[in-house]
PALOMI-192147 format. One line per 8 residues: their letters; for each residue x, y, z of N, C-alpha, C. Coordinates in steps of 0.05 Angstrom, whole numbers, always signed. Example, Ala and Ser with C-alpha at 12.3 -4.5 7.8 and 13.67 -1.06 7.14 Angstrom:
<rs>
AS	+264/-114/+156/+246/-90/+156/+264/-66/+156; +257/-45/+142/+273/-21/+143/+258/+1/+157
</rs>
This chain:
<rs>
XXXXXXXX	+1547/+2045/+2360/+1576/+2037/+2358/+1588/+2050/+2332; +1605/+2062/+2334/+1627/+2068/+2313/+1641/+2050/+2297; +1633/+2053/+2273/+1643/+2027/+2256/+1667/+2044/+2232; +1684/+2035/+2239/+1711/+2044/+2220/+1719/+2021/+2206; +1726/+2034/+2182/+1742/+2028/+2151/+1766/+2030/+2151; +1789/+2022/+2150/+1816/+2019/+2150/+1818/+2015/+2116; +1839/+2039/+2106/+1852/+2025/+2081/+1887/+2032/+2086; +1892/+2005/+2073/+1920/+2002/+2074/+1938/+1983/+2054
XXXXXXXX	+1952/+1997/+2051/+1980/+1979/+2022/+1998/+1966/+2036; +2007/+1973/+2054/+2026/+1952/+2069/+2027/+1933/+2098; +2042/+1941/+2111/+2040/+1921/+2135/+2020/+1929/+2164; +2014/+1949/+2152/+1983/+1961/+2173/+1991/+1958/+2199; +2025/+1971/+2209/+2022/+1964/+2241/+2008/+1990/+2247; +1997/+2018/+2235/+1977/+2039/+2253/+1944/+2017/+2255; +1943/+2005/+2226/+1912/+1988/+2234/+1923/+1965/+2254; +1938/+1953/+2267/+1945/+1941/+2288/+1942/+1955/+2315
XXXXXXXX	+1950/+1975/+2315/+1958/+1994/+2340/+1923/+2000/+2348; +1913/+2014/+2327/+1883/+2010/+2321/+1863/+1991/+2332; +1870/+1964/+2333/+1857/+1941/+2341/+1865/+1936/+2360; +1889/+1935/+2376/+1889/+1938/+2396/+1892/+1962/+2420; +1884/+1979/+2408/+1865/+1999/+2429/+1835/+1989/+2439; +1821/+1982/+2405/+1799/+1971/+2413/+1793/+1946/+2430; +1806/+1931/+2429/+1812/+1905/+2449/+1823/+1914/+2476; +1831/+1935/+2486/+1837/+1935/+2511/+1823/+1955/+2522
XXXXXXXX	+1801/+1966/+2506/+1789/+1987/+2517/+1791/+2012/+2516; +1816/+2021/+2511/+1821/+2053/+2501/+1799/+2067/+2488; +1793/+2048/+2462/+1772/+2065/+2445/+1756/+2043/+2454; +1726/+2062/+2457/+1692/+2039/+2468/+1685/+2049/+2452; +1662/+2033/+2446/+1639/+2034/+2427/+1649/+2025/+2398; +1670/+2016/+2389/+1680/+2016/+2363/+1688/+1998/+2361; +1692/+1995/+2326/+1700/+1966/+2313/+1703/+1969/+2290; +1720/+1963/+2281/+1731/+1961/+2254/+1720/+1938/+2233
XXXXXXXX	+1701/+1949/+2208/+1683/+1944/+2203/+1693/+1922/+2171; +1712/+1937/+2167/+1732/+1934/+2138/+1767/+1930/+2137; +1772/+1927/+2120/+1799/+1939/+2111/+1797/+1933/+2087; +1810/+1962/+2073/+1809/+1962/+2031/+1834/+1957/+2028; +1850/+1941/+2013/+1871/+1945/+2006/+1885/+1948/+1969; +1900/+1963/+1965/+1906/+1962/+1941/+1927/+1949/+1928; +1931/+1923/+1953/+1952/+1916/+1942/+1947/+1880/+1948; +1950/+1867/+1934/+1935/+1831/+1942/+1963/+1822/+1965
XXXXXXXX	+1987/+1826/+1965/+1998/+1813/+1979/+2006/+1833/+2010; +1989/+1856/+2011/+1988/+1876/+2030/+1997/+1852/+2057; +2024/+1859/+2082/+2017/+1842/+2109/+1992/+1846/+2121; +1978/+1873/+2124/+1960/+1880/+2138/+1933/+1864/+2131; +1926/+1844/+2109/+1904/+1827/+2107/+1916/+1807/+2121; +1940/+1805/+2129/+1946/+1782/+2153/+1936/+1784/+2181; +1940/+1817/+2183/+1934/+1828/+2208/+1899/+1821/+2206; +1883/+1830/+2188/+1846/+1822/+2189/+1845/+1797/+2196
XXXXXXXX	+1854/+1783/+2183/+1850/+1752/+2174/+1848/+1738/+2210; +1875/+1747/+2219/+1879/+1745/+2250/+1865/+1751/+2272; +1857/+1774/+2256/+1832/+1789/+2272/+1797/+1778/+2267; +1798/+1764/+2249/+1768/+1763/+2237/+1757/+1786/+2231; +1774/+1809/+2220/+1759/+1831/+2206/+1757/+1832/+2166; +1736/+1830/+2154/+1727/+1836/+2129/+1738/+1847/+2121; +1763/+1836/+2089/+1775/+1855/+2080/+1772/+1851/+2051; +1773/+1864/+2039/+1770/+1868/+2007/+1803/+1885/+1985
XXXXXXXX	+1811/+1864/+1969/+1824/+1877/+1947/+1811/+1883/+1926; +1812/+1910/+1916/+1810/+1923/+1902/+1829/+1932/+1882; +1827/+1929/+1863/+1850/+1937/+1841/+1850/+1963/+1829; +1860/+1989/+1829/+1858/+2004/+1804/+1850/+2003/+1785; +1867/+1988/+1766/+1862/+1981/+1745/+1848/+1966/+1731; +1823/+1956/+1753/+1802/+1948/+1744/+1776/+1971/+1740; +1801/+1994/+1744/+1764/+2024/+1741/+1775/+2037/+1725; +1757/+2048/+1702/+1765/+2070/+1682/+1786/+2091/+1700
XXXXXXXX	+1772/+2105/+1718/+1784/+2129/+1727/+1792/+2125/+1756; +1808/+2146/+1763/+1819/+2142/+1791/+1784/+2149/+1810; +1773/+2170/+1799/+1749/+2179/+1827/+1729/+2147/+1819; +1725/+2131/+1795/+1717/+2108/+1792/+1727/+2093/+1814; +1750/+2091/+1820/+1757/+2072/+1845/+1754/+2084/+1866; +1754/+2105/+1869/+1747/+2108/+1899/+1720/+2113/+1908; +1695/+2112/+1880/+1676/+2115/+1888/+1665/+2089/+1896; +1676/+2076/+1883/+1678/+2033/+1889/+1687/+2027/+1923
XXXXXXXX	+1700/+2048/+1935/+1713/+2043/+1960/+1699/+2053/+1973; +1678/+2079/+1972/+1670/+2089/+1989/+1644/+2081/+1993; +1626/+2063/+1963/+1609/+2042/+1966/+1610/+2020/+1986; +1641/+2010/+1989/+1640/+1987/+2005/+1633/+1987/+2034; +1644/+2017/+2037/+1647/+2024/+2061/+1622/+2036/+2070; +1605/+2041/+2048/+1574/+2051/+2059/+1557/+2033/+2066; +1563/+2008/+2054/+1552/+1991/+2056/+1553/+1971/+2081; +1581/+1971/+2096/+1589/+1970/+2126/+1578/+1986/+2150
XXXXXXXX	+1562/+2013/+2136/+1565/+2019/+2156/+1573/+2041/+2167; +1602/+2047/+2155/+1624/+2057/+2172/+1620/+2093/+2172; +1624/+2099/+2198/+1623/+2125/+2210/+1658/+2139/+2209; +1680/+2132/+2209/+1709/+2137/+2209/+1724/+2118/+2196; +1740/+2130/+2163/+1754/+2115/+2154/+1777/+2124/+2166; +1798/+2105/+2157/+1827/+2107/+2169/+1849/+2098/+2152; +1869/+2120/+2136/+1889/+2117/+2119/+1912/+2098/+2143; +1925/+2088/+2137/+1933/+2064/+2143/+1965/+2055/+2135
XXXXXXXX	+1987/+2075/+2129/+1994/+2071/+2096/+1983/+2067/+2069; +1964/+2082/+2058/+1952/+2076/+2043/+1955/+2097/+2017; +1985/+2087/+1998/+1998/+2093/+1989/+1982/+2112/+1960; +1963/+2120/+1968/+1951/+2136/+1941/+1932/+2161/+1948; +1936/+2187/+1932/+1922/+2203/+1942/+1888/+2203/+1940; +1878/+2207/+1968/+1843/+2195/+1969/+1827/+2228/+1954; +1820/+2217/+1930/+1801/+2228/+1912/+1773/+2239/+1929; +1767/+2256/+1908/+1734/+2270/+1919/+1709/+2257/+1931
XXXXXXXX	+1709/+2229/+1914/+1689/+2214/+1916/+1684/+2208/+1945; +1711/+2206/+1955/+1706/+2193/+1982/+1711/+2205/+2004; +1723/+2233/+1998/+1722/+2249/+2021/+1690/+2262/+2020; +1680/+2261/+2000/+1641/+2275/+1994/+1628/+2254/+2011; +1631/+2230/+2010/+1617/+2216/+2027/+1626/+2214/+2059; +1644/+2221/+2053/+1656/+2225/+2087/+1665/+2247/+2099; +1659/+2259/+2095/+1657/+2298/+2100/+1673/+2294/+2127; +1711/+2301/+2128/+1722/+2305/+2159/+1718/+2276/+2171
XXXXXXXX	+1707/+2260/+2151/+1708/+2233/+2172/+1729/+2218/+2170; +1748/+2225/+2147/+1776/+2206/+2136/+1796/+2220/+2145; +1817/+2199/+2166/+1845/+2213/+2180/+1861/+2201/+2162; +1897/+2214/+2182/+1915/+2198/+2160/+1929/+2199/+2186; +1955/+2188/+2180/+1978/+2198/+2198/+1999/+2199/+2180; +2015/+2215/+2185/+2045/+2226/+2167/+2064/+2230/+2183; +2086/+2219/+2173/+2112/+2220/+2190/+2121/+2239/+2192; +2118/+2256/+2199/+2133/+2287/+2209/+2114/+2305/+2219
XXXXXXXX	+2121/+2330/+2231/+2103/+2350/+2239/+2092/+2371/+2209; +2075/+2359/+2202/+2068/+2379/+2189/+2056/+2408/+2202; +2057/+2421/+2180/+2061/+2427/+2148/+2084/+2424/+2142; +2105/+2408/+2154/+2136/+2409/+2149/+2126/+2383/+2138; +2147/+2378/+2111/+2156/+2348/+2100/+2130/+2338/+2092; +2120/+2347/+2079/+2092/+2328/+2059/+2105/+2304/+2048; +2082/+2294/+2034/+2086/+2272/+2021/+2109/+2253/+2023; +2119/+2235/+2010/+2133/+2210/+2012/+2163/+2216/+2025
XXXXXXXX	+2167/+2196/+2057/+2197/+2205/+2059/+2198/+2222/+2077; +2176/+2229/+2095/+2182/+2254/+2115/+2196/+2244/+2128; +2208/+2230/+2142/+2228/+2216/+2158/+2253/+2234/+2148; +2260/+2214/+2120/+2284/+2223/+2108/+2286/+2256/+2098; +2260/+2270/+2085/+2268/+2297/+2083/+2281/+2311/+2118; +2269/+2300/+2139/+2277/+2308/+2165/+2302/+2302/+2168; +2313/+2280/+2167/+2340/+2278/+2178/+2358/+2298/+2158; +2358/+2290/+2129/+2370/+2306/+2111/+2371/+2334/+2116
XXXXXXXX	+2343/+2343/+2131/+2348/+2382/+2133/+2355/+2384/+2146; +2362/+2371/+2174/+2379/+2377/+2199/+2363/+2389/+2218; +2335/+2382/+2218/+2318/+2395/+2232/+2319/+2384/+2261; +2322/+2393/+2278/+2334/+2383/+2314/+2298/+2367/+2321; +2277/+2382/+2310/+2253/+2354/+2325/+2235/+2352/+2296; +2226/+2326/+2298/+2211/+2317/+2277/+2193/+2308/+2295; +2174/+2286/+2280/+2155/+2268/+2294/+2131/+2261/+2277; +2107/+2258/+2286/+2083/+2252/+2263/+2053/+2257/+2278
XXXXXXXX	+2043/+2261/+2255/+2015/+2277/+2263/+1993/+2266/+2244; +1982/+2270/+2257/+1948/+2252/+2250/+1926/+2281/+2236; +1922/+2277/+2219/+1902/+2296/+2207/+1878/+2292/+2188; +1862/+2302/+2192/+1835/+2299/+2180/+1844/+2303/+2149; +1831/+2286/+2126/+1843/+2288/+2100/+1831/+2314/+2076; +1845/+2321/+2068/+1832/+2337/+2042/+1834/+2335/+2013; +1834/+2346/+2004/+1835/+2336/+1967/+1867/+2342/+1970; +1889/+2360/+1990/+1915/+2363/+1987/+1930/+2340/+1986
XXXXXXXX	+1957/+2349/+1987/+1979/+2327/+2005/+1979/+2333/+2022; +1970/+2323/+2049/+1974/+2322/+2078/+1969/+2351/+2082; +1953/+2361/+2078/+1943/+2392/+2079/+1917/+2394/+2097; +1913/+2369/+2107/+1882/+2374/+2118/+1887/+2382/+2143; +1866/+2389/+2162/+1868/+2396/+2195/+1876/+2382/+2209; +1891/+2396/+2228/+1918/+2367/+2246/+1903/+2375/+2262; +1901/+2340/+2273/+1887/+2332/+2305/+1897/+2328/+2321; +1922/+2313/+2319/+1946/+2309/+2336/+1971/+2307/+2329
XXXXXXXX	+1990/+2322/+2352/+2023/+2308/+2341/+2042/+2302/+2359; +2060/+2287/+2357/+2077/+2282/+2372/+2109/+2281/+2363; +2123/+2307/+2386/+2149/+2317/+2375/+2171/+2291/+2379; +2189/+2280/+2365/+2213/+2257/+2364/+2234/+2276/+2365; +2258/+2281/+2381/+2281/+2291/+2377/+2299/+2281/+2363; +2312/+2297/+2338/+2326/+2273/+2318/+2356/+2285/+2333; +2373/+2255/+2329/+2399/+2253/+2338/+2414/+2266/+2315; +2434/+2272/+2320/+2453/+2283/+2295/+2460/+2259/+2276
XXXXXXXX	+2456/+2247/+2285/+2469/+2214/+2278/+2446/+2195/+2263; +2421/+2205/+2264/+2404/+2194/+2263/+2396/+2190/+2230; +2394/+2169/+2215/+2388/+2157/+2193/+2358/+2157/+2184; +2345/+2159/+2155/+2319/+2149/+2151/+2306/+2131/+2173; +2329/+2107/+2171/+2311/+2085/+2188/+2303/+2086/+2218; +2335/+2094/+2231/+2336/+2098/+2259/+2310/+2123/+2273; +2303/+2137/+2254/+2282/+2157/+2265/+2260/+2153/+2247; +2255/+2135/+2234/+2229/+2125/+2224/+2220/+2106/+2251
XXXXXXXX	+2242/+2093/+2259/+2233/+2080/+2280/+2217/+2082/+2307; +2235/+2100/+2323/+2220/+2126/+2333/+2198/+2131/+2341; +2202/+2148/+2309/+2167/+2155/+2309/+2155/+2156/+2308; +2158/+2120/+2291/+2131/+2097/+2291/+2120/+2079/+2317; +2139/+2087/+2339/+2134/+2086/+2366/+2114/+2110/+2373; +2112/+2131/+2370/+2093/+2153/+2376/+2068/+2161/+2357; +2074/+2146/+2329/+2046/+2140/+2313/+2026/+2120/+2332; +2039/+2099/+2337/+2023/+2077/+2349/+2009/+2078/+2373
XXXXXXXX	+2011/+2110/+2383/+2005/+2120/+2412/+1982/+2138/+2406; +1991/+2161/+2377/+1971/+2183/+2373/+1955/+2173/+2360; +1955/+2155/+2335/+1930/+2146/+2316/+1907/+2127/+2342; +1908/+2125/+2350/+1889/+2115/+2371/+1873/+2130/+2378; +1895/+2150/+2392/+1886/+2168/+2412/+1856/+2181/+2396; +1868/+2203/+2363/+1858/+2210/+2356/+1824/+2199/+2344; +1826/+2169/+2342/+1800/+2151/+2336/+1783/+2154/+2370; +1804/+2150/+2398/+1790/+2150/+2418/+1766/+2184/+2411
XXXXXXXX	+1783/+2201/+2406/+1771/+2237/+2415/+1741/+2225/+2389; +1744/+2219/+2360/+1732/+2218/+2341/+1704/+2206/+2352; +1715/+2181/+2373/+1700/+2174/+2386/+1674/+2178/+2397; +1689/+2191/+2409/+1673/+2207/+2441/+1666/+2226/+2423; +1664/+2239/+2407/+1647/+2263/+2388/+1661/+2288/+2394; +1687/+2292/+2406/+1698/+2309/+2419/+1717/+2329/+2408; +1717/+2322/+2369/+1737/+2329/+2347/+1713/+2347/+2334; +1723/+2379/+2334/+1697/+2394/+2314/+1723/+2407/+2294
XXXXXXXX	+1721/+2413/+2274/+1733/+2426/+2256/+1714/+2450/+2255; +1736/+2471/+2247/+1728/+2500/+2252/+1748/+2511/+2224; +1752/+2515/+2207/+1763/+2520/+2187/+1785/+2506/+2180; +1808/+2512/+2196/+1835/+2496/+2189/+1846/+2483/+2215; +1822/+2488/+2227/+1837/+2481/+2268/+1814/+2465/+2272; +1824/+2439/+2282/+1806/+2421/+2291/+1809/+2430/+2329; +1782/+2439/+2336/+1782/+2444/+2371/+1767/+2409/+2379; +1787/+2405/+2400/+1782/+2381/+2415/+1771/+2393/+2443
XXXXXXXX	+1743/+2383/+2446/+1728/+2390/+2475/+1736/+2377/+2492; +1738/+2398/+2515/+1750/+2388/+2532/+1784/+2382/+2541; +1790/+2403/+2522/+1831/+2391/+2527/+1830/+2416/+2538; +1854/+2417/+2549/+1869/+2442/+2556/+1895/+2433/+2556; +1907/+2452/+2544/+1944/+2454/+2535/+1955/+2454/+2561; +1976/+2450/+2561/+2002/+2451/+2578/+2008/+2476/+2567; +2043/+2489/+2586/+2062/+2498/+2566/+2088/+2482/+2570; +2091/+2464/+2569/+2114/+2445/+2564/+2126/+2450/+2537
XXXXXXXX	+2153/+2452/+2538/+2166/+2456/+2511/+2182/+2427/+2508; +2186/+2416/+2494/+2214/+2393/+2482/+2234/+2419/+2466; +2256/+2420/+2474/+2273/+2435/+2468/+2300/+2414/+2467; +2318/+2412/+2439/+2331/+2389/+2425/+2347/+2409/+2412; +2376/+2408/+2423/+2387/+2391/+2437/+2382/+2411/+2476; +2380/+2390/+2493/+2367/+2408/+2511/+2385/+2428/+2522; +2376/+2448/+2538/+2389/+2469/+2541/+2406/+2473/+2556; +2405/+2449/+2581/+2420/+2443/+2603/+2444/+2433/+2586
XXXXX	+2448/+2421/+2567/+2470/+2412/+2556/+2495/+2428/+2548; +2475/+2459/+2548/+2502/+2478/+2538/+2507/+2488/+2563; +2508/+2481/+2590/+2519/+2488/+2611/+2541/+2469/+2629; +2544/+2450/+2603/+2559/+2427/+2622/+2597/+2425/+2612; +2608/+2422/+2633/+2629/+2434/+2634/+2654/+2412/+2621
</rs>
């Protein structure tokens, strides 16, 4: 069985979405072993607590150095067990210590299509650039900002009208679909990384395009 680590700072609805994949079957063989959080009044220890899953606060500033704390995290998590950690909102960039012990085993998800819109706010850098599709993608982690191998994404068409919130919303509707998915493939052993391209066995592409605003629109009279 696949035993995953969840860390998260806030209201953990991807480690929700997460748990209930595993409860209805989507993802087999797995179970969520942990949750780290860096924050004591995090919602998402409401979400464990609910769940009967093992969670631990951890403070920063209870470790000399930043790779000190995350070597403290990736102890906890060795100690569980755990085969797949899982960023979660997990508002700090994950140090050496714990991607060395988890070599391609730590995802994230990020609100936009990367390599577009790193770090904090991809929502809002999207609406602000006027970019016609955004959305969010799940990727294996690296010592970057959101620089590591994308496993999955899913395109959101932004409205002209559309606000930080109104398309955070969105396409926190299509996080809660792919971060699963991506733990189901991790699963099944079916995720190989190959330099900067994670090949998933067994897929084959479509050629479907999402095209925003659609094209039929500039024919209407």
């Amino acid at each position: 069985m696949l035993k995953i680590g969840v860390l998260a700072s806030g209201r953990g609805s991807n480690f929700q979405a997460v748990m209930d994949a595993i409860k209805d079957g989507r993802i087999k063989n797995a179970a969520i072993a942990l949750l780290v959080t860096d924050k004591p009044d995090a919602y998402a220890i409401e979400r464990a607590r609910a769940n009967a899953i093992p969670f631990v606060y951890l403070a920063p500033r209870d470790y000399p150095t930043k790779d000190a704390y995350f070597e403290k995290i990736a102890r906890e998590l060795a100690e569980r067990g755990v085969g797949l950690v899982l960023l979660a909102g997990f508002m700090r960039i994950v140090r050496r210590p714990l991607l060395d012990a988890f070599p391609w085993k730590v995802m994230n998800i990020h609100p936009a299509l990367l390599p577009s819109f790193p770090g904090l706010h991809g929502q809002r850098q999207a609406a602000d650039y006027g970019v016609k599709i955004s959305g969010c993608t799940v990727h294996f982690v690296d010592e970057g900002m959101d620089t590591g191998p994308i496993i999955i994404q899913a395109a959101v068409p932004v409205r002209h009208d559309d606000t930080e919130e109104s398309l955070s919303e969105r396409i926190l509707e299509h996080e809660h679909r792919i971060y699963p998915e991506a733990v189901r493939l991790f699963a099944e052993g079916r995720l190989e990384v190959q330099g900067k391209k994670v090949v998933i066995k067994g897929f084959r592409s479509d050629e479907a395009a999402l095209v925003n605003p659609p094209l039929e629109n500039f024919y209407l009279s």
